[in-house]
N, C-alpha and C positions, 0 to 999 in steps of 0.2 A: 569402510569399504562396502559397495554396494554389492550386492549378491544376486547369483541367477538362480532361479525356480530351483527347488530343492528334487531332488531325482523322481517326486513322486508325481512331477508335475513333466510337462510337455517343455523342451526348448523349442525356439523357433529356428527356421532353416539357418538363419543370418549368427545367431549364435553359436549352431553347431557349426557353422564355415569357421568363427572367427577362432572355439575349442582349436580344431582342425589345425588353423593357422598355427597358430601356437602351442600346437603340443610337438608340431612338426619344424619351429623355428624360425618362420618366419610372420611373425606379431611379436613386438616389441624389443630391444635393444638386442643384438647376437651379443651369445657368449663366448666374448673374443678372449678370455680368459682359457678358457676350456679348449678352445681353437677346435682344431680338425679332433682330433681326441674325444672331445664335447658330443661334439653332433655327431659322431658315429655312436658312443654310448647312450648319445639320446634318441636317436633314431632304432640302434639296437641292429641294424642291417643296413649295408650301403651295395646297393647291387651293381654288380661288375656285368660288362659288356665289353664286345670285343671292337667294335665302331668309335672310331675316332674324327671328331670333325673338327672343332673347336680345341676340345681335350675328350679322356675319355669319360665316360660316365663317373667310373667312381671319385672320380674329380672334379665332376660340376655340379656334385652334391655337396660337398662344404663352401666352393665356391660360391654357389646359389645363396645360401645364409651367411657367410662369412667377409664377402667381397676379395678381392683379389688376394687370395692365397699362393705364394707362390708353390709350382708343382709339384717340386721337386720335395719344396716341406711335405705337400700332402702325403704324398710315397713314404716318407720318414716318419710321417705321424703315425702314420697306419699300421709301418712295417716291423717300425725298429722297437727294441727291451720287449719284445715277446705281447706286445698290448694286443693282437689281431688274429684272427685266421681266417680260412676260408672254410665255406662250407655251402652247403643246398638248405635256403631258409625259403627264400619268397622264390628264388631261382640261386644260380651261383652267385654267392655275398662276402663279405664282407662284413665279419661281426665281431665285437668284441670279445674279448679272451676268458673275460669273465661267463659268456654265453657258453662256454665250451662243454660242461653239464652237463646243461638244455637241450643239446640237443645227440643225448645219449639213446633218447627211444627213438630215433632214426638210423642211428651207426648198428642200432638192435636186428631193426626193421630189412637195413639190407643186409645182413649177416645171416638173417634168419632164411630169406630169402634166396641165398647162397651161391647169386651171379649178377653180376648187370648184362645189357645188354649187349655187351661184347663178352661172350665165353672165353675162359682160358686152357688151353689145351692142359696143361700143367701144373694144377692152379698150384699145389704145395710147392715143386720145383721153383718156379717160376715167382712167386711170391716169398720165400726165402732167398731165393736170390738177390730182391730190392730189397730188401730188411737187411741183408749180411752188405751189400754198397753203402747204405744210410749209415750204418749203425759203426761203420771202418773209416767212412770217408768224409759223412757230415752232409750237409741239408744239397739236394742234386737238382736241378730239370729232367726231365723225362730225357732229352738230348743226352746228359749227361752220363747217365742209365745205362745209355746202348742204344738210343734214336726211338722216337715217336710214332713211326709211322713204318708199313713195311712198302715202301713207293705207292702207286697208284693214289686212289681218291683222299680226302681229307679224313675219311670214317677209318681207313681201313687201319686200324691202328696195329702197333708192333705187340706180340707175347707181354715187353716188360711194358710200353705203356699200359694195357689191359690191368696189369700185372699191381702196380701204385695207383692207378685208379678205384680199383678195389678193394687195396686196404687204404686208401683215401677214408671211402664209403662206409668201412668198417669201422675207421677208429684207430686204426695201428700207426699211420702215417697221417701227417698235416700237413696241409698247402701252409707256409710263413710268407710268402711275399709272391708276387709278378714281380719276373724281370726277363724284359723284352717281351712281355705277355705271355712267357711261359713260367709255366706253376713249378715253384721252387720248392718239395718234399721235405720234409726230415718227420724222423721218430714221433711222435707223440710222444711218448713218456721224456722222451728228450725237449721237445718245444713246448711241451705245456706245464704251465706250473706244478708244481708236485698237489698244492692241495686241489688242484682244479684236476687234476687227473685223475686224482681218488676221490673225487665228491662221485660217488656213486646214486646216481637220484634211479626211481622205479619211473616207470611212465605215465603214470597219471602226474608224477610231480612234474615231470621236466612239461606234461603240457599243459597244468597249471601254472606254472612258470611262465610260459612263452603267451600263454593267454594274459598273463595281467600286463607283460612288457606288452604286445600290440595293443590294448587297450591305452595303454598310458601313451604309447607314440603317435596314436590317431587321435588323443584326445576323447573321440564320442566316433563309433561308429556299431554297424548292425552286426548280426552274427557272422554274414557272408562278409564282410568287411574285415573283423576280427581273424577269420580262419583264415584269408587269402594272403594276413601280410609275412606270417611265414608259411603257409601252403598247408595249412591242416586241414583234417575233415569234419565237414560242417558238427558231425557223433562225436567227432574229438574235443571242438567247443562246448557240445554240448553237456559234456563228462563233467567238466570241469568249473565251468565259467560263475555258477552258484557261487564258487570258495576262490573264483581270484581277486577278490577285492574288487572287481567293478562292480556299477550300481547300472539298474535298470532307470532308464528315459525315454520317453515317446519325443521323437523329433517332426513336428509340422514339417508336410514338406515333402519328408522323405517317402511315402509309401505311396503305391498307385494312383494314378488320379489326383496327384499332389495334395493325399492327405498325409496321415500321422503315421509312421513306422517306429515298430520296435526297437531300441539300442538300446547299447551298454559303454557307460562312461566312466574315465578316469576320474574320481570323487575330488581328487588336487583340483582337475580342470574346469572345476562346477563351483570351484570356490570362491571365486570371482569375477567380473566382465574381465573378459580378454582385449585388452587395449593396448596401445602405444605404435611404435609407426610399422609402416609396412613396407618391405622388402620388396624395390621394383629389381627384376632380375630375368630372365632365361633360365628355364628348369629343361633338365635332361627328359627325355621320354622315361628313361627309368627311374627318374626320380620317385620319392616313395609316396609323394606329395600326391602323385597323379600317376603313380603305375600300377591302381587298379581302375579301370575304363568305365564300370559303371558305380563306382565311389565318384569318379572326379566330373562325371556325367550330374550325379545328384547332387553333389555339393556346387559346383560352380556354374553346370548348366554348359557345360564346353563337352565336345565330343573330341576326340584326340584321339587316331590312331596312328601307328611309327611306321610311314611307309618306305620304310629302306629294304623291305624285300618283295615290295609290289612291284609289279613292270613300270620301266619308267614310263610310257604312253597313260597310263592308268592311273597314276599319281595325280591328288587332288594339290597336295601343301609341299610336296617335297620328299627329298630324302631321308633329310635327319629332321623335319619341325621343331622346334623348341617354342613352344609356348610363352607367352610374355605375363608373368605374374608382375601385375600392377594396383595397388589399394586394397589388396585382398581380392583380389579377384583376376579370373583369365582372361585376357582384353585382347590375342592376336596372335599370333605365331609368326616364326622366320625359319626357313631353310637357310642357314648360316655355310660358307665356304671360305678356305684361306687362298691366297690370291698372292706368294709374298709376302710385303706386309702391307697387303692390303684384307680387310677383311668385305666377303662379298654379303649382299644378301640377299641369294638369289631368284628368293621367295618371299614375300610375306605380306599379311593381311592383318586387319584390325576388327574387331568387334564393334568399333564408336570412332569415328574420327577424332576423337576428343585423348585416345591411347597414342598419339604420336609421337609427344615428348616422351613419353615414355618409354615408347617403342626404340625414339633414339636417345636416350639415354642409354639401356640397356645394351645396345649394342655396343657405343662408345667403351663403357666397362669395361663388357666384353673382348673390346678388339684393345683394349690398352693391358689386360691383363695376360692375352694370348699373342704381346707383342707387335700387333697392327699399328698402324701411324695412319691408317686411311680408312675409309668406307666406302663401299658404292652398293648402292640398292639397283639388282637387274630387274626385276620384274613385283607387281604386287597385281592385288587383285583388283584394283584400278588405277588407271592413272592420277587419281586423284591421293590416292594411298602413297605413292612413291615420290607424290611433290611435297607432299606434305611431309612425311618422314625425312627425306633430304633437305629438306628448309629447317627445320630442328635439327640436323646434323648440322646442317653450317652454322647455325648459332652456338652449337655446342665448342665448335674447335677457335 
């Protein structure tokens, strides 16, 4: 087996894409063994969003590696025998149950801190109150509680929403599922395993911990890369990152002026050429692949920003864009809509004309896994984009 440059030595950009590729799942056969289960323990966080186009986010992350998953499994892999919970990693996620620990010096961090940014008028009242509902009645939605909200805007939340948001935040209580996209509570000591409750880690561990998991799920990235995939501080990498098992690398490429930048790589991921096929697909914007903007700037050389809350006149690609990962690389985006079953696409552009088949492959997938029987592309950024994409669609069907 042939070997890349030993850590002491410099990768080149094209290697560290293909680490990348493959540490994140998509370079060589998916492990359809592992299924949806697999790739959230190998990802280590699947970020939840509340936008639904196609499907929602945390569902076109397994899809994206896995190919047609049906949905309903995905919810069941996630949800069901206690494997998951939610919590604030890179944003709100989706992380395995194993992580539950790890991420103890945060539950610290706002306990210490002694409110979020919605006060409680009552906090002991008001906070034993959802403990004494959970602890009678078994796992609730904020609905369930006594309602979410006291009327008016979407912020203005109720005493008991505030109320399980807080000991969310603390530790006392855990999200165990969305259902209907509301967060489903129960106990902590109740939904988390007994030994995973009482693994009491200090904070340097849990962020040495969380330091060698980003590391291993990016494959090879820099220190600002490492700290952003669950949201630490650059001081908090830097505490730790000697003793988590990553190895320092200079990557060509990466640093200004398209020279060499500093990283730290998974030692697994440097043990051999990252080879085998490549996954042509549509990634969510919050995919982890490319939900940090100037990672997926430097590795692929793609700019991608999620314009679903830009005015719609100011919009370059769309509302939702999904990017077209094709050969290892970012070749186009779509503004995807359902139509029926028709699926639309009412946007989208290519990198190389030479990304079409691929462009409509992926859609095809796409619209056969989210139940479409049809396609129609409305608009691209030239006419010549939209014949050429629809000429590949009809050879496909």
């Amino acid at each position: 087996m042939s070997l890349l440059p030993p850590p002491s030595l410099s990768l080149s950009a094209d290697d560290a894409r293909r680490i990348a590729l493959r540490a994140q799942g998509f370079l060589g056969a998916p492990d359809r063994r592992g299924g949806v289960r697999g790739v959230l323990r190998h990802l280590g966080a699947v970020q939840l969003d509340t936008i639904s186009v196609l499907a929602r986010s945390h569902e076109l992350v397994p899809y994206a590696r896995l190919g047609a998953v049906g949905r309903e499994a995905v919810e069941r892999a996630y949800w069901s025998d206690s494997h998951a919970f939610e919590y604030w990693s890179h944003a709100a996620c989706i992380l395995p149950i194993e992580e539950w620990p790890h991420f103890a010096f945060r539950r610290r961090a706002r306990r210490a801190r002694g409110h979020r940014w919605h006060v409680l008028k009552d906090k002991e009242r008001s906070t034993e109150a959802v403990l004494h509902r959970l602890a009678a009645e078994g796992p609730l939605t904020s609905s369930e509680l006594g309602g979410a909200k006291n009327g008016g805007e979407w912020f203005e939340w109720s005493e008991t929403k505030i109320a399980v948001e807080w000991l969310l935040d603390t530790g006392e209580v855990v999200c165990t599922e969305r259902r209907g996209w509301k967060r489903v509570y129960d106990l902590a000591e109740r939904a988390v395993p007994d030994a995973l409750f009482h693994d009491e880690l200090d904070d340097r561990e849990c962020l040495r911990r969380l330091v060698a998991l980003a590391g291993q799920s990016l494959g090879v990235g820099t220190r600002a890369d490492i700290a952003d995939y669950h949201r630490l501080a650059g001081r908090q990498v830097d505490d730790v990152i000697a003793d988590s098992g990553l190895v320092p690398v200079e990557v060509e490429g990466w640093g200004k002026g398209g020279g060499p930048a500093a990283a730290w790589a998974d030692p697994a991921a440097l043990a051999s050429v990252p080879r085998g096929r490549h996954r042509t697909t549509l990634l969510s914007p919050f995919d982890s692949l490319i939900w940090d903007r100037p990672r997926t700037e430097r590795i692929f050389g793609f700019t991608h920003r999620l314009e679903a809350y830009v005015p719609r006149p100011q919009r370059v690609h769309g509302y939702f864009a999904m990017p077209l990962l094709t050969g290892g690389r970012l070749q186009g985006r779509v503004d995807p809509a359902r139509e029926g079953r028709t699926l639309v696409a009412r946007q989208l552009s290519l990198t190389t004309p030479k990304a079409a088949p691929a462009m409509a492959a992926a859609l095809r997938e796409a619209a056969q896994w989210v139940g479409c029987d049809t396609i129609r592309v409305d608009r691209a950024t030239t006419p010549a984009e939209a014949a050429a994409v629809t000429a590949e669609l009809t050879h496909l069907t």
